[in-house]
C-alpha positions, 0 to 999 in steps of 0.5 A, a space after each residue: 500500500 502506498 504509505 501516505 494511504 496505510 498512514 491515513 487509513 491508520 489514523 482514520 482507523 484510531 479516531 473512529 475507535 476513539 469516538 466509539 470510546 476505545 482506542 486501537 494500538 497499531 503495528 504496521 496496521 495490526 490491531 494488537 489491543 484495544 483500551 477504553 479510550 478514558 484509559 489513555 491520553 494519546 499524544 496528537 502528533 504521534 498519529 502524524 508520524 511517517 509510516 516507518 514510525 509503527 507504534 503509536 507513542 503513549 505520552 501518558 499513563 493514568 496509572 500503573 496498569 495501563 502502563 503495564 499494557 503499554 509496555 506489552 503494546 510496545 514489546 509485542 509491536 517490536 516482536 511483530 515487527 521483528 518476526 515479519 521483516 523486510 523481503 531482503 532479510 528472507 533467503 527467497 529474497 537474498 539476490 536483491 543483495 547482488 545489487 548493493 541493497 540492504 535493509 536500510 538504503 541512501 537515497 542520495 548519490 552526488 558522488 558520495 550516498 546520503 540522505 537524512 530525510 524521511 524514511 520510506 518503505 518500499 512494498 511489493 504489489 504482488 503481496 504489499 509485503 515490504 521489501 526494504 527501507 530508503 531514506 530521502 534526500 533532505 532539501 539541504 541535501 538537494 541543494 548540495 547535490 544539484 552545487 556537487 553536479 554542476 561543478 562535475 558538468 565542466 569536468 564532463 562537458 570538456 570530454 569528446 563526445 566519442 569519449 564520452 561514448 565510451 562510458 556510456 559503452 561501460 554502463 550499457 556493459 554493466 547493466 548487460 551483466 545485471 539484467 536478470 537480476 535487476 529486472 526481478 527487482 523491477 519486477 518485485 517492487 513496480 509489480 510488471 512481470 518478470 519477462 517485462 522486467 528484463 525487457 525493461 533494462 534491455 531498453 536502456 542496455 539498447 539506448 546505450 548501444 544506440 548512444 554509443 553510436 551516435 557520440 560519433 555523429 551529432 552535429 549539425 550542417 555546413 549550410 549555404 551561405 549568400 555572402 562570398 567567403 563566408 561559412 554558414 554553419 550550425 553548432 550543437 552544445 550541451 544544455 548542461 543539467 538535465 533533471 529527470 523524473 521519471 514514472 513509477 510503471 517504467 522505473 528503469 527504461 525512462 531514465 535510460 533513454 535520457 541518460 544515455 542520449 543525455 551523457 552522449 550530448 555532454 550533459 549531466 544528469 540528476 534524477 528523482 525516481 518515482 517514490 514508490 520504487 526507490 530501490 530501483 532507482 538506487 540499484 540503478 545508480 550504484 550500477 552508473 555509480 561503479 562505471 564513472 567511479 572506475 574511470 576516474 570520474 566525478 560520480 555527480 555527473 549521474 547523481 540521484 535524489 530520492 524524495 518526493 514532491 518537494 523534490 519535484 517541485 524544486 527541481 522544476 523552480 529551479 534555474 541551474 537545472 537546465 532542462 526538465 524531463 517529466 514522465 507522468 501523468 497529465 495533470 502533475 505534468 501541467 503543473 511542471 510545465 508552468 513552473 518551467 515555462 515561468 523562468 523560461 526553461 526547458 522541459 521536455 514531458 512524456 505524459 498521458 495517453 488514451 490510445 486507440 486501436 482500430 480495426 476495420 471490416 477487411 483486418 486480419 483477426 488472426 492479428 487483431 486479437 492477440 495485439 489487443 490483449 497484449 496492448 490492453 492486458 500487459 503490464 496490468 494497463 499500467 503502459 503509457 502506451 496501453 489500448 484503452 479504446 479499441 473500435 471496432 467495425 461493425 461488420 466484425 464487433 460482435 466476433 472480435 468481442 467473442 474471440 478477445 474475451 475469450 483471450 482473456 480467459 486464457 491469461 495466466 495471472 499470478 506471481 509477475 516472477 513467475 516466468 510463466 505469468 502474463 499478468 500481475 498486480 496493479 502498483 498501488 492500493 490506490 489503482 485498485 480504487 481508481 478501478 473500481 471507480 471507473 468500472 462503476 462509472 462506465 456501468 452509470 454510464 451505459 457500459 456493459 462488462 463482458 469479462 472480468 470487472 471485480 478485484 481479486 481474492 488473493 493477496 496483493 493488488 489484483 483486478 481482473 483485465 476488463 471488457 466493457 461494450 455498449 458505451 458512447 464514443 464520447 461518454 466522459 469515462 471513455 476520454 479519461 485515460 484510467 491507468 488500470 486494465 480496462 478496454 472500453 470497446 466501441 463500434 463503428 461505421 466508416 472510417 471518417 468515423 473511426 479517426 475522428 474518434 480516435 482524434 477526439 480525445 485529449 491525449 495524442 500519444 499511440 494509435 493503430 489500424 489494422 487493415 489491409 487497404 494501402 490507400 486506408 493506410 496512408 490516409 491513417 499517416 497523413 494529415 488527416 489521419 491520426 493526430 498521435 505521435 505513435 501511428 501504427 499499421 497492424 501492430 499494438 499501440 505499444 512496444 515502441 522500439 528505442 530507435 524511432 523518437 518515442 512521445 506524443 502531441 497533445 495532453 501527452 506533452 509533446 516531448 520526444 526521447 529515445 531515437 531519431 533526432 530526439 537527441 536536439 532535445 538536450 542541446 542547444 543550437 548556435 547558428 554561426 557565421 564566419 567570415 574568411 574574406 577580407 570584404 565585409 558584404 551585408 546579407 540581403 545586398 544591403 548597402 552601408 556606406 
């Protein structure tokens, strides 16, 4: 449970008990005795405690038996607690120490590991077990990171690219090694299944590859010039800091494609992984951490501030980070963006998407059905880039519905570490919530369930993936892009229909078709088909490869990553002209004499 949520339903828990006048001691959520409220003078402010602090602390005794049971509270609190322990501590879990973890984790690197703000404890979905314990940068300690990672940006930016290219070699190397256990950690503390996991960092191990590469071929043209000995010419240098702040549902590949194409451009990086997966974020570090260590480098140049959004929010103010990167959701994204654009900053946002897939009467079923579920099933609907619309034409609705819902019945749901699983948990308690919030919704608003629509009886966070027919293209749950396993399926006419349907909501991140008409597929490419930043034909709206420039338009943000020439993104463009003649000609044939 995400533990602002286990703190609140904690606290609301003891005052209702203390209204009903008796009070209720709690150990990480656990009724262990319940005292006549008279009994006890509970001090306020141990209630508002972090969530790492499990017993509530007694201020006061009336008398001596009631301190007695205070003493067997607090004992048998610490017995518990002892008996449970962390996932780490178990033997089914030692192989988290492969990657430099341990109970009690610095969420700090600036060169050196730190941090003395709030202890958090980060839980695993699949059983909400907790896994182990990080502690977060303070703003003292961020300021002194950000100071710690510009000074290290004049060592790095004098580095030639292809020398940088180099390091960033060595980290896709070391993380090469660590990918099987690395991606079990991002399977155990996001909730993704295994395969996915390991898929995950080989993303960033692909970014890396193609980073290498382009150390060597950046750059910008020698253009024409009008004026007779004189040199036109563009002239790409490093922003400087890049700040990163990446999403919990992809806590490693995010980061890897900005720090990799960031590191190659010559910049430096500071990243704030999201709260709910800072061993990630930790593990991820020590891996750069060891390869700019080895070479003799300041390990600023990728320092790391776990918090949350007090780190978010300064990171966004502040003027020495000379671009924002932010993965999340729209709303938070907006927020960001204005904070930025306030001091004219960069910003470069991977936000929401409500994506489409379309199928038409002439589309070969044999490939629309697995794309959807995948699109629509994997990694729980917890993607970016998740089917959350498909349409169908109403020629081949009713067979599609059949064959996709029978799909699903075949899922194998279970532990994500299994290898044989294809679908586990949502990340948070939170998203079950919204779940449930949204098939709710959808069945107000004329939606029928057709597969799944119910939470799981197993422990963990786990819903059924869910079908949903029967609602308006525009009912107001369909343009709400709910991060959780529900498809809503809609039917169609023409296919002036389907596109404008596809374009009418806010997002603009992936779409596809599937067809087999080529004149259909270039109306879908052109400027009158699908307005999103991904357009596919005959694939899934998700599984992007990292060598095309991944993002989209719209509410999505309009930032691009990964490939292409997403590298402009984090540098700055000079045009320079130079004069080598011993004339001084004016552009425009202008005259000045």
């Amino acid at each position: 449970m995400d533990q602002s949520n286990k703190a609140g339903a904690t606290r609301r828990t003891n005052q209702d008990a203390a209204q009903r006048g008796y009070f209720r001691f709690s150990c990480d959520g656990n009724i262990l005795q319940v005292l006549p409220c008279s009994e006890v003078d509970v001090a306020l402010r141990s209630l508002y405690q972090p969530p790492m602090q499990r017993c509530l602390t007694l201020t006061f005794a009336r008398n001596s038996r009631l301190l007695l049971r205070n003493k067997f509270a607090s004992a048998h609190c610490q017995q518990s607690a002892a008996m449970s322990g962390l996932l780490i501590s178990q033997p089914k879990y030692s192989w988290l120490k492969e990657l430099g973890l341990s109970e009690d984790n610095p969420g700090v690197y600036n060169g050196s590991w730190g941090g003395s703000g709030e202890v958090i404890t980060s839980y695993c979905p699949a059983n909400n077990e907790p896994i182990a314990r990080v502690t977060q940068a303070t703003m003292a300690e961020y300021e002194e990171t950000v100071q710690k990672t510009k000074e290290a940006w004049k060592m790095w930016a004098d580095i030639p690219a292809p020398k940088r290219g180099e390091i960033v070699r060595q980290i896709g190397d070391a993380l090469r090694k660590k990918i099987n256990v690395l991606g079990s950690l991002v399977s155990l503390e996001m909730g993704k299944i295994y395969v996915e996991g390991v898929g995950e960092v080989q993303e960033y191990v692909d970014v890396c590859d193609y980073a290498v590469g382009l150390s060597r071929m950046i750059g910008g043209p020698m253009l024409p010039s009008e004026r007779p000995g004189h040199a036109l010419i563009e002239q790409w240098n490093p922003v400087g800091l890049v700040g990163i702040i990446t999403a919990f549902n992809f806590p490693v590949a995010v980061y890897g494609w900005n720090n990799a194409i960031a590191l190659t451009c010559g910049n430096v990086c500071l990243w704030k992984g999201a709260p709910t997966t800072p061993l990630t974020s930790v593990a991820v570090s020590k891996i750069v951490a060891e390869v700019l260590e080895r070479n003799n480098l300041p390990g600023a140049i990728c320092s790391m501030t776990c918090g949350g959004a007090d780190i978010g929010s300064a990171m966004a103010k502040d003027e020495r980070v000379d671009l924002v990167s932010f993965t999340g959701s729209t709303n938070v994204g907006k927020m960001v963006a204005m904070t930025v654009q306030d001091r004219f900053g960069r910003k470069l946002l991977e936000l929401g998407g409500n994506n489409a897939i379309i199928v038409f009467e002439d589309a070969d079923l044999n490939l629309v059905v697995p794309a959807s579920v995948f699109a629509a099933v994997g990694t729980a609907g917890q993607r970016c880039t998740t089917t959350r619309r498909l349409m169908l034409h109403e020629s081949v609705h009713d067979t599609v519905v059949e064959r996709v819902a029978k799909a699903y019945k075949q899922v194998r749901i279970g532990d994500p570490w299994d290898p044989t699983t294809l679908y586990g948990p949502l990340h948070t308690k939170q998203a079950v919530d919204q779940y449930l919030a949204a098939i709710e919704q959808a069945k107000q608003q004329g939606g029928t369930v057709v597969y799944g629509g119910k939470v799981m009886d197993r422990p963990g966070n786990y819903v059924e993936p869910t079908i949903i027919t029967g609602l308006a293209h525009d009912a107001p749950i369909v343009h709400t892009e709910t991060f959780v396993p529900i498809l809503y399926v809609l039917k169609f006419k023409t296919e002036e229909e389907a596109f404008a349907w596809n374009n009418e909501v806010q997002q603009g991140l992936s779409s596809s078709i599937f067809t087999k008409d080529m004149g259909r597929v270039f109306r879908w490419l052109g400027p009158k088909g699908s307005d999103c930043g991904i357009v596919n034909v005959n694939i899934p709206t998700s599984g992007a490869e990292i060598g095309g420039a991944f993002g989209g338009e719209k509410h999505t943000g309009g930032g691009r990553e990964s490939g292409s020439d997403s590298w402009k993104q984090y540098m700055r463009r000079s045009t320079c002209t130079i004069n080598y003649s011993k004339d001084l000609p004016l552009a425009q044939g202008i005259k000045f004499e």
